[in-house]
N, C-alpha and C positions, 0 to 999 in steps of 0.2 A: 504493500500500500504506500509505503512513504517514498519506497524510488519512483513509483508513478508518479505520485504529488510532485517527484523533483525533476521529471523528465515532461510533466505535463507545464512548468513551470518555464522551462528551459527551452522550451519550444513557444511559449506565448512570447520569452522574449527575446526569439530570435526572430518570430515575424513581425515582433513591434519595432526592430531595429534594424532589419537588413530589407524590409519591405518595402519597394522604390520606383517610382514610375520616372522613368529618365528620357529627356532630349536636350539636342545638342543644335548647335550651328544656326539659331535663330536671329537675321541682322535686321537690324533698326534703321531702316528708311524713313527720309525724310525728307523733300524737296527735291528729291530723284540725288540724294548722295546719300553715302553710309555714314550712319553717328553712331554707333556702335555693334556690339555682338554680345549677343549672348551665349556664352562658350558652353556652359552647363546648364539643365533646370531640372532640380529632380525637387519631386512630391514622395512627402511620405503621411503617414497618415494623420501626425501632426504640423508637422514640418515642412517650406519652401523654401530651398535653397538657390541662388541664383548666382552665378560663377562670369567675368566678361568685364567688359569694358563699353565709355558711353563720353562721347564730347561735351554732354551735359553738365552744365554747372549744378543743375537744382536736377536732382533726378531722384524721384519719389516709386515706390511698389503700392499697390491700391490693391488690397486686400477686402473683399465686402464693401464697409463702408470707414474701412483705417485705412490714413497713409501714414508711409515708414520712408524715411529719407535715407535714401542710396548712397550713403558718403563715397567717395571713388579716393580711396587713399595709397592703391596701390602701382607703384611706381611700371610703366610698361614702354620700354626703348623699341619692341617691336613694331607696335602701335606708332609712336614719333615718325618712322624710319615708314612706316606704311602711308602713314594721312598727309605726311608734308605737311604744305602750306596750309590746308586746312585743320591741323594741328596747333600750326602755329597763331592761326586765326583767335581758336580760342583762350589766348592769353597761358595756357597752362602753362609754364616755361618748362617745369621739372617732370611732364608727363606725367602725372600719377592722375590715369583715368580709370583701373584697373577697381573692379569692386567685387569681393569676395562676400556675400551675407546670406545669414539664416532666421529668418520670423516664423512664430510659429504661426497654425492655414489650418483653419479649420471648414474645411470644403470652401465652394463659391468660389466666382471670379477673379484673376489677378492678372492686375496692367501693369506696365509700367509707364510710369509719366514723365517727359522733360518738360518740365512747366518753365523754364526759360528761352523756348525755342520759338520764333513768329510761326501764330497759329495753335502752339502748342503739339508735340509730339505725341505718341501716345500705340502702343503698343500690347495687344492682347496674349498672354503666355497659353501656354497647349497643359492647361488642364486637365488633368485624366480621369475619365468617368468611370464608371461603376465596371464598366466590361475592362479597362485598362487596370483596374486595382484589381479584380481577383485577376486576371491574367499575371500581374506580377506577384501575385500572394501563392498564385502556383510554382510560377516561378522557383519560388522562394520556398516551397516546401520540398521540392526538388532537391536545391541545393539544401537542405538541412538534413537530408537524408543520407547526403552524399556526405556530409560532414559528422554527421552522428560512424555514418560507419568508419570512418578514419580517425575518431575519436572514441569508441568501443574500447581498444585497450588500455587507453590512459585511463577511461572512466571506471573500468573495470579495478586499475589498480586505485586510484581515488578512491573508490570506494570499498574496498577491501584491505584497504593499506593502512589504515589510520587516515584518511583525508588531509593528504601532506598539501604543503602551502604550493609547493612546484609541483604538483599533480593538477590543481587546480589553475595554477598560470597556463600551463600544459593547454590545458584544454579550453582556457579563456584563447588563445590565441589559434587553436585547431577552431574555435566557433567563431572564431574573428569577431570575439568581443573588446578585444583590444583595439580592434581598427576604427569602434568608435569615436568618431570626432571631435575634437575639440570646440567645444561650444563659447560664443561670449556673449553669455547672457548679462540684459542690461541690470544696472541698478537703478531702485525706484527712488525720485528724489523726494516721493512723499513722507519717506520713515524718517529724514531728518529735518522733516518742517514743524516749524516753534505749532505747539498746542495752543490752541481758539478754543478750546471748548471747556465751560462753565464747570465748575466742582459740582460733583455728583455726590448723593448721598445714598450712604451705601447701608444695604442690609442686614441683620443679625444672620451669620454666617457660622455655619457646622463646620467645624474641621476634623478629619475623620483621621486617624493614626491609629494601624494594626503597629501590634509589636512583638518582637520575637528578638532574645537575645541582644547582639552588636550594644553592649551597652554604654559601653565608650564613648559609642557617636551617639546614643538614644540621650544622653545626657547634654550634649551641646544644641541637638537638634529640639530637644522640647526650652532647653532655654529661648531661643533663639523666635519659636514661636511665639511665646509669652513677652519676650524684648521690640520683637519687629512686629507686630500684625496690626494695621495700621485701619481695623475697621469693627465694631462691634463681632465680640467672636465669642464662641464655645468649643471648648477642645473633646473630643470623645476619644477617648484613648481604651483599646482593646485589647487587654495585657494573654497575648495568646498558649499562656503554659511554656513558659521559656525551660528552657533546662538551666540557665545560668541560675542560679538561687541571688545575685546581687537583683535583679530584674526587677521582682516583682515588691519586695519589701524599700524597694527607692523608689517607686511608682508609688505604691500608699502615699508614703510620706509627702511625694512631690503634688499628688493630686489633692492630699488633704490641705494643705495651707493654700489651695486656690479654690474650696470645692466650690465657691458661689460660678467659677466659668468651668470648670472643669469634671468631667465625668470618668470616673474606671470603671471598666468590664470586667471582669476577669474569666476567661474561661477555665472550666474546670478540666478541661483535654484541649489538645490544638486541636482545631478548625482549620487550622491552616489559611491564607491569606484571604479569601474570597467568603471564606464563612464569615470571619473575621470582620472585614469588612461591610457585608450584610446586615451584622450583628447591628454595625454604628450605622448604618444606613434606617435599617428601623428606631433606632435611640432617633437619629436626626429629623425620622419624618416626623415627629409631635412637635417640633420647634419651627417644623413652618423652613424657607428661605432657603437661599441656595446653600449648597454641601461643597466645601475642598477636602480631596482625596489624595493625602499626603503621607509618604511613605515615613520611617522612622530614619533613614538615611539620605532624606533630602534635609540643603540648608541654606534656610530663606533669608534673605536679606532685606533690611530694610526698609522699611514699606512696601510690602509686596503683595498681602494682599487685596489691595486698591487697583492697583494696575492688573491683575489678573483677575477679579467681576466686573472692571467697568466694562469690558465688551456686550456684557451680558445685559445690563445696565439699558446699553446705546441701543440692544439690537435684541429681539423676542425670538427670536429664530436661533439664539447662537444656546446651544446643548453645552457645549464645553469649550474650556481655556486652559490653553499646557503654554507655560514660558518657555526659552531655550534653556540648556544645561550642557552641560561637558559627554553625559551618560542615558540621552533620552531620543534614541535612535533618529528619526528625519529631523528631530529638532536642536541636534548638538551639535556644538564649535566647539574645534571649526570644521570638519570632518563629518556630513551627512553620515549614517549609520557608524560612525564612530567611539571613540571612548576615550577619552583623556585622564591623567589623573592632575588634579591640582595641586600646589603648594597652599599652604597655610595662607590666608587671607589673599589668595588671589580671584577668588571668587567675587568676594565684596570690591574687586577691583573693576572687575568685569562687569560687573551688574552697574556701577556708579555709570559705565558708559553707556548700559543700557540707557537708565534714568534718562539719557540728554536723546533719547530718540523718541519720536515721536509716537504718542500712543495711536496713531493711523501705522504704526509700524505692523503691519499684523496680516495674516493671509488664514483661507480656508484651510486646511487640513483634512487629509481621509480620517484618520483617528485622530483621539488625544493620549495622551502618555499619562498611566495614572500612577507616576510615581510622585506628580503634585498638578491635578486636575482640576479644576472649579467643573461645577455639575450641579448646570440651572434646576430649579423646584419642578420648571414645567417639562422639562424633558426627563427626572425625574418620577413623576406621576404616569407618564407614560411606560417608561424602564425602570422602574422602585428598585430594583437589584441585579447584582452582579451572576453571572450564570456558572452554576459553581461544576460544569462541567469540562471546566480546564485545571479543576486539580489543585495544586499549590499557587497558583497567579502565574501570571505572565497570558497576554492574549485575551483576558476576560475584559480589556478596557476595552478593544478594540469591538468586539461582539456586541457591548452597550453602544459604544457608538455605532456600531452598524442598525443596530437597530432603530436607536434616535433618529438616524439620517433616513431610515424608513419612513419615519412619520413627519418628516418635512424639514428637519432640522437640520443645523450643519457644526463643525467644529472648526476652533480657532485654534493656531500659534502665533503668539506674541513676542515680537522681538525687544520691547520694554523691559524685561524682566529675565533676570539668570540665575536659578536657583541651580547650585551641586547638588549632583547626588553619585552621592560613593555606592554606585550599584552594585549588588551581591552581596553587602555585607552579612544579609540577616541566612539567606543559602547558599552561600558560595559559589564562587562561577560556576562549577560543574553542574552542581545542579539546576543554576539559572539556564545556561548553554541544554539541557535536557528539557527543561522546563519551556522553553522559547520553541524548540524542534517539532513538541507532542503538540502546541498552542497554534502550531502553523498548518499543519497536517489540518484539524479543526476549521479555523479560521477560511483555508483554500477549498474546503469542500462546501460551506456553510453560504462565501461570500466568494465567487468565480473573479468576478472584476475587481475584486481588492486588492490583486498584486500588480494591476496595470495599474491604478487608479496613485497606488507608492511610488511604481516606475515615472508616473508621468508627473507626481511631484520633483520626484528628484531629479527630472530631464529638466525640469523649469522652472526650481528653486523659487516661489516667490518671497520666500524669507531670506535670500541671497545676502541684500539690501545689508538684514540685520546682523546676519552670522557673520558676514565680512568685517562689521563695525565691529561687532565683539571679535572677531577670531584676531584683530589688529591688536586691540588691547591685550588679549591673553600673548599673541607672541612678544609684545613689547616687556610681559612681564619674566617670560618665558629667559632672556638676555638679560645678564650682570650688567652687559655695557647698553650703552645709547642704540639703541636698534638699527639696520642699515636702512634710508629708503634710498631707492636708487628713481634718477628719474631718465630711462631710457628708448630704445623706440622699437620699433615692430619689424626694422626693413632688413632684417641679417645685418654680414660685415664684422669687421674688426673689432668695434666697440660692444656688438653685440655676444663674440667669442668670448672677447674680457668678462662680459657682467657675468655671465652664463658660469665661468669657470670662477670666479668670486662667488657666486651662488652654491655654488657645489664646492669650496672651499672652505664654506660657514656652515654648511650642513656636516663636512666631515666636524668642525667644531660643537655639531649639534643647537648652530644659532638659526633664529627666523631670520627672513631677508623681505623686505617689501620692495618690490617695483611699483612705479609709475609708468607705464606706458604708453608714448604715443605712437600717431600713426598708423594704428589699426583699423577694424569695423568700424568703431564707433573714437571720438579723438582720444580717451582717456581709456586705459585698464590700470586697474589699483592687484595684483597682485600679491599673494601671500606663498613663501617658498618654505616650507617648514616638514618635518619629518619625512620626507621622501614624495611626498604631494603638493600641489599646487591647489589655491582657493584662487578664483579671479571674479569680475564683476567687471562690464562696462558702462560708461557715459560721455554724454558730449558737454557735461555742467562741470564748469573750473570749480566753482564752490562748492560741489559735493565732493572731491576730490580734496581738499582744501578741507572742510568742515570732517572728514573722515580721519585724516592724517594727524588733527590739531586734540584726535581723542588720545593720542598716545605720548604718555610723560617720556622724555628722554631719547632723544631723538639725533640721529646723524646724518645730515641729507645731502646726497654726493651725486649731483650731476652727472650724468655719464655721457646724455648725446640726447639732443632734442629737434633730431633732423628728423620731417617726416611729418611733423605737428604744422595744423592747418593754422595758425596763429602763434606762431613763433615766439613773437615779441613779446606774449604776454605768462609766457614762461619762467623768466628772472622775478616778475613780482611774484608770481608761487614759489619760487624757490627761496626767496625772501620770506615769505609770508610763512612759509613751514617752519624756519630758522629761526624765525624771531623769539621766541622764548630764550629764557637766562638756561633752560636745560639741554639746548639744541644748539645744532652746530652746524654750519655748511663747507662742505668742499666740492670746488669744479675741476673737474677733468677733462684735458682736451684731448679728444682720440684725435678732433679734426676741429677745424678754426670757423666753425660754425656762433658762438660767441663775438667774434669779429667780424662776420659781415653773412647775411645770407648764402654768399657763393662759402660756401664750408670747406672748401680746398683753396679759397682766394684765387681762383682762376677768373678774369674778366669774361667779360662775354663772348670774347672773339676765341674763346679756351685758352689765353695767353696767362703767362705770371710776369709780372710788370713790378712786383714786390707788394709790400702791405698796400692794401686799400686808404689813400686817405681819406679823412673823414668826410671831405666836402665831394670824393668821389659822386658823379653822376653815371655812370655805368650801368648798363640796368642787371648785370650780374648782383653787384652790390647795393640792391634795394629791392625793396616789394611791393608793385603795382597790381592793383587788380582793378575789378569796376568799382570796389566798395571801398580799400583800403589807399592809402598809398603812405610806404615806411621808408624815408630816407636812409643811409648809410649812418648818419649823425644821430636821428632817433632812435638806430636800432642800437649803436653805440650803448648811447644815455640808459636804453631799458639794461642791458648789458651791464654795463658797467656796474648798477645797481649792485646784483649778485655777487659780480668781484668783489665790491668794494665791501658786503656782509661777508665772503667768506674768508672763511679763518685759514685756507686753504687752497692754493692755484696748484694743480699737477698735472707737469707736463711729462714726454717720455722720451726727449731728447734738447739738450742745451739748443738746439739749432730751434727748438717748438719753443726755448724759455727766453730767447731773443727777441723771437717774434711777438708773442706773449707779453712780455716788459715794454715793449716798445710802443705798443697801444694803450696800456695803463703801467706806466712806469711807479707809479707812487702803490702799486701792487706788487712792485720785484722783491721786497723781501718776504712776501709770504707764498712768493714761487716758489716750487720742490721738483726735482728732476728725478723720478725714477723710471729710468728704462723699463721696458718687458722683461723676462725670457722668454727664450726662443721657446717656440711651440713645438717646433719638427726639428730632431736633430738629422741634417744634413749628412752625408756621405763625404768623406773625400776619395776625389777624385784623380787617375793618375794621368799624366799627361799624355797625350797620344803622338806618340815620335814616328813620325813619316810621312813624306813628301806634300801630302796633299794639304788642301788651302784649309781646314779645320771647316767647324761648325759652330753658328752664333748661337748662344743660348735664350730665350727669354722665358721667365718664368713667372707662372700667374694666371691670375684673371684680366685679361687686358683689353680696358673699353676708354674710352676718351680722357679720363682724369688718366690714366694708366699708360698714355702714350702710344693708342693704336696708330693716330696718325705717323708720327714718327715712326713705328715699326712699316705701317705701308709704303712709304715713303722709300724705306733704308731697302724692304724686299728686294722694290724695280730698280734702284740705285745696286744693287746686287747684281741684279740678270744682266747691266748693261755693261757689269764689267768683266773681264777676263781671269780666268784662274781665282773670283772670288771666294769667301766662303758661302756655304750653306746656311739656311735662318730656319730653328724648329721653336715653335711656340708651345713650350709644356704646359697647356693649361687650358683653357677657353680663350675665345678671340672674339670681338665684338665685327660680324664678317659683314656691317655696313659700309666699314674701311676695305677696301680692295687689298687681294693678296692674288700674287702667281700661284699657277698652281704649283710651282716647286717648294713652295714655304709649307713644311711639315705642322698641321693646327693638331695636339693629341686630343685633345680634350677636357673634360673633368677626369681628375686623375685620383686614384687612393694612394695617401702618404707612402702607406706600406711597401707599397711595388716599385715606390720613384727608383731606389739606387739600380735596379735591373731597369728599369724604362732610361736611365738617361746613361747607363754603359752601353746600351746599344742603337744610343743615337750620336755617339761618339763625339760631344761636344769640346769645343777647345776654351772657350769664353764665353762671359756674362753679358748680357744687357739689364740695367735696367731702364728703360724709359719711362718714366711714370714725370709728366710735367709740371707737376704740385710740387711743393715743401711740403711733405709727408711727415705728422707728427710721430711716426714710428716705422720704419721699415723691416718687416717681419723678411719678406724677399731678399730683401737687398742684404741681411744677415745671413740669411739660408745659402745663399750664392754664393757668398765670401768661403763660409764653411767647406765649400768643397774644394778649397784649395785652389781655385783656375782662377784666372784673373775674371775682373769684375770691371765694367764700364757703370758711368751715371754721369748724370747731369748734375752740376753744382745750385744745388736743391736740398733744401730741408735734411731730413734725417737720414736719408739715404746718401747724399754726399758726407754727411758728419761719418756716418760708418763707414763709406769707402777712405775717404781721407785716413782713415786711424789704420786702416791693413794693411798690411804690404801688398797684396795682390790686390787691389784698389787702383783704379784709374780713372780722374776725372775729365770728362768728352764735352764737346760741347753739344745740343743739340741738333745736330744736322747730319744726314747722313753721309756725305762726306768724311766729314771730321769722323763720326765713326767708325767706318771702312780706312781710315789711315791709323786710325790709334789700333784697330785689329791688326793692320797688317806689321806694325811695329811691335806689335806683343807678338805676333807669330813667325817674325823673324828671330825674334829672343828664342822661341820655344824653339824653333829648328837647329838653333846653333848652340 
């Protein structure tokens, strides 16, 4: 029976997950030219995903009767090099018309709209009807079948073996539950808006506590009620034949010097939890007024319960109210179905951040958690009691709420409120983990759509908002030091490699790390890196970004790269604005001189370096025009500057980047700091190849326009035109809008792993690099050096500071000329 239940389970969620009506190649005409494509559109049975690109400034999805703005943040060089001039028409300079997003679609029509186009754009998507959904639900049972049999023997040992954690991986990845997507679900900016509404008077309220043993905690937990409860209360305490003999003669005592609120039961045998609870459920119903169903190892803080009846209070419909905790499955931070344990008063830390969220902080729920439940009078009357056919507890909240929700009602989680609970104390895990297995078998036979009804909460988090605000606080509390926030971007790259491996350098520390991220979906993702998982949330509001950040005491905010953010400029006043407390501290980092001027390599518009931008430059590299905006070089300075001048911290990663750097804010140079990388990839050396022939140029990389493709195209036909040259092989990707012969060797994307065999047998003799930035750090241009062969560059940023310091370092000028001469004098060295 139970491996049915788990294979009848495992099958509802692989058709709720790989279930997909897909098309492709849909373009968006308009005026008889193309303004965009639609590269992907797949439907699922919640879900619209849309994958492409779109010329549109203002381009919106029209779902029923919502629209959702299409932000296009993703950078697309194919696109530039396809549309030309009409490209260039639409002001975009940096190409990012690329939009990757997922709303959820609950049936009905969807368009997409360019509402800034004459006339207006407008665009119907291939919906798929009832004959295209089961055709792909067959589909889809198909391939489950195919995958159950290739998954047979892992499951076999999985479930024979002990249910080992890599049996389970095993087979999450045979059902390609792994290859679930990364979602970024938005944050709502309702949970941190200031409360409007009137103080509520509140009702004489039952609180219902079964007890069993864990005395220890039973002692701080009933104080705690008696100190915090913040509304006319009666405690019904049901002393359920503990075996501890402290238990029950501290219970007298404690209940007699309160007996005017307080009531003891005692049973004369265990009942066990659900009898238990019955017992106080009939004590409560002669008192009239809603009932809290409160374990002996929850611990409340604060005024708590006020914020947990007023739902009830505002709304006749609402059955029940569970706050969030550390140990109270869909409702705990920060880890949906997780378990955390606390330190000593970090709870009451946690919850104070609750307090500052708004009591609209709050979403329906399939169940409520009754390890501290509110449970209205009038749903109540309709379910008086718990159904004592699950045994010791666990699952029997879950069946009352099913049933309330029978009769019309519904249930709340509140992100106001975070009470701990040290769960298992009173049975121990094993038998709670027993106790939870038997309650689910029940539960899935009883109620069919109850385990989609969890799945599709937790696909759409609407308590996201609040777990995130708390799960911030608890990691901040989680760190001895000032917490990292990093504020980074979305587009790959070098600064991206850095944060990524900082991140996983604090985790081997066991520290949280917060990102800020721009650039994305949506402009803002806020980030949480903490025990081997990821919590994220997005938004396009600076100030909830901002009002989320400012919940966490002690703080270190280190800039890393804010290329990619649709409003730049107003970047440095968050990053001020996070800093400014006496606990917090700022430091910036330049991967790239993004800080100094829009063009983030300082290349003009012509792709020239002409040296630092002055400030009165009129360049349109170095400014930012749009139809709404326009940011001179001097005011993006001024916002700029701001940041420098707050942080306590400028790091650059070559003296050639701490030049440049001092030289636009020089009254900044003494809180410059130079520290280099390491190398990432340790290099090969390489032996020199003795014999006759004219050798082979090396370049290595990613090489597109800051990277010096022109120049490589250039150097190619300057090659073919001369006699006994050498050969040019490009070890890496090549941007191939730039012209190459076909004699120039392009490998590819390459794995680290295989270089030293890939570049022995392309027989190289020397280095190039052309890259025609001032690089604030040359990973490349190291790697090169490393193999021992001489090395070309341009006397340029970091890359020329490293060539200069090797001996096999030669500085060229850029032309290829001048290159082909400096080769052929290093290869007349090498011959002789």
């Amino acid at each position: 029976m139970q491996l049915m239940t788990e294979f009848t389970r495992l099958y509802r969620r692989y058709l709720f997950l790989r279930t997909a009506c897909r098309s492709s190649g849909i373009r968006l005409d308009h005026g008889g030219k193309i303004v965009g494509y639609v590269e992907e559109c797949v439907f699922t049975r919640d879900w619209v995903r849309l994958r492409g690109w779109s010329l549109s400034h203002r381009l919106s999805l029209e779902i029923g009767d919502m629209r959702h703005p299409v932000p296009r943040r993703i950078q697309r060089g194919d696109v530039v090099v396809a549309m030309g001039a009409q490209m260039l028409a639409t002001d975009n300079q940096h190409g990012r018309v690329g939009f990757d997003l997922k709303l959820p679609w609950t049936r009905g029509a969807v368009r997409l709209i360019a509402e800034d186009m004459p006339e207006g754009g407008s665009w119907s998507l291939p919906v798929p009807g009832k004959g295209a959904i089961r055709s792909a639900r067959r589909r889809t049972r198909v391939k489950f079948l195919r995958d159950v049999l290739r998954a047979t023997p892992i499951g076999l040992r999985y479930l024979l073996g002990g249910r080992r954690q890599i049996d389970r991986d095993c087979l999450r990845e045979i059902m390609g539950f792994d290859d679930e997507p990364a979602r970024g679900l938005p944050l709502d900016p309702a949970f941190l808006a200031p409360d409007c509404a009137q103080d509520c008077r509140y009702p004489a309220t039952t609180i219902i506590m079964p007890v069993y043993n864990a005395f220890e905690l039973l002692t701080e937990a009933l104080e705690r009620v008696h100190l915090h409860t913040d509304v006319p209360w009666h405690l019904v305490l049901i002393e359920d034949a503990s075996p501890d003999e402290r238990v029950r003669p501290w219970l007298r005592d404690w209940a007699a010097k309160r007996a005017d609120r307080v009531t003891l039961l005692l049973n004369d045998r265990n009942l066990g939890f659900i009898g238990s609870v019955n017992r106080g459920l009939q004590a409560a119903a002669g008192r009239g007024g809603p009932v809290i169903l409160l374990n002996s190892d929850a611990l409340v803080p604060a005024a708590w319960a006020s914020r947990l009846l007023r739902p009830m209070l505002e709304d006749d419909r609402v059955a029940s109210v569970t706050p969030m905790s550390n140990d109270a499955t869909i409702l705990t931070v920060p880890w949906i179905a997780g378990r955390i344990t606390l330190p000593a008063a970090a709870a009451d830390g946690i919850d104070a951040a609750a307090r500052r969220l708004s009591p609209r902080a709050r979403a329906q729920i399939p169940t409520g958690v009754g390890f501290c439940m509110a449970m209205s009078r009038r749903a109540l009357d309709r379910v008086p009691a718990l159904d004592s056919a699950f045994g010791r507890g666990y699952g029997e909240e879950v069946d009352w709420c099913r049933k309330a929700a029978a009769a019309g009602m519904i249930h709340l989680g509140i992100g106001n409120l975070f009470v701990e609970h040290r769960g298992g104390e009173s049975f121990g895990s094993a038998a709670k983990a027993e106790a939870l297995e038997s309650s689910a078998r029940i539960i899935s036979a009883r109620y069919p759509a109850f385990d989609d009804e969890v799945r599709h909460f937790i696909d759409t988090d609407p308590l996201l908002t609040a777990r995130l605000a708390l799960a911030l606080t608890w990691a901040a509390q989680m760190d001895p030091d000032p917490i990292h926030v990093y504020l980074g971007h979305s587009l790959g790259g070098g600064a991206e490699h850095w944060l990524a491996a900082r991140i996983a350098e604090r985790a081997r520390e066991r520290r949280p790390t917060i990102v800020l991220r721009v650039g994305g979906e949506r402009r803002f993702a806020v980030e949480l890196h903490a025990e081997g998982a990821v919590l994220s949330g997005e938004t396009d509001e600076i100030w909830l970004v901002r009002q989320l950040i400012l919940t966490m005491p002690r703080r270190r905010i280190v800039y890393s790269c804010g290329v990619g953010d649709e409003r730049p400029w107003e970047l440095p006043r968050l990053l001020c604005d996070l800093s400014g407390d006496e606990d917090a501290a700022l430091e910036v980092l330049f991967h790239d001189y993004f800080p100094l001027s829009p063009s983030l390599n300082l290349l003009n518009a012509d792709g020239s370096y002409t040296g630092v931008p002055p400030t009165h430059s009129t360049d349109p590299a170095h400014q930012i025009s749009s139809a709404d905006v326009h940011v001179p070089l001097r005011s993006w300075r001024e916002h700029w500057g701001a940041a420098v001048a707050r942080a306590e911290q400028l790091t650059v990663f070559s003296n050639s980047s701490l030049e440049i750097v001092g030289s636009v804010w020089p009254a900044a140079r003494g809180k410059i700091v130079c520290q280099p990388h390491e190398v990432l990839f340790g290099m090969p050396t390489m032996p020199m190849v003795e014999d006759e022939r004219q050798g082979v140029i090396g370049v290595l990389g990613a090489i597109g326009a800051v990277k010096g493709a022109q120049i490589v195209s250039d150097l190619a036909y300057h090659l073919e035109r001369q006699r006994d040259a050498p050969k040019l092989v490009i070890v890496g990707e090549f941007d191939h809008s730039f012209p190459l012969p076909p004699s120039v060797k392009v490998t590819g994307r390459y794995d680290p792993t295989i270089l030293p065999k890939m570049l022995s047998s392309y027989g190289i003799t020397a280095w190039l690099m052309p890259s025609v930035w001032p690089e604030t750090f040359s990973f490349t241009t190291r790697e090169m050096l490393a193999t021992g062969l001489p090395v070309m560059a341009f006397d340029l940023g970091a890359q020329a500071e490293a060539v200069r310091a090797a001996a096999n370092g030669h500085i060229v000028e850029p032309d290829p000329a001048a290159i082909h001469d400096c080769y052929q004098s290093l290869n007349s060295r090498r011959k002789t």
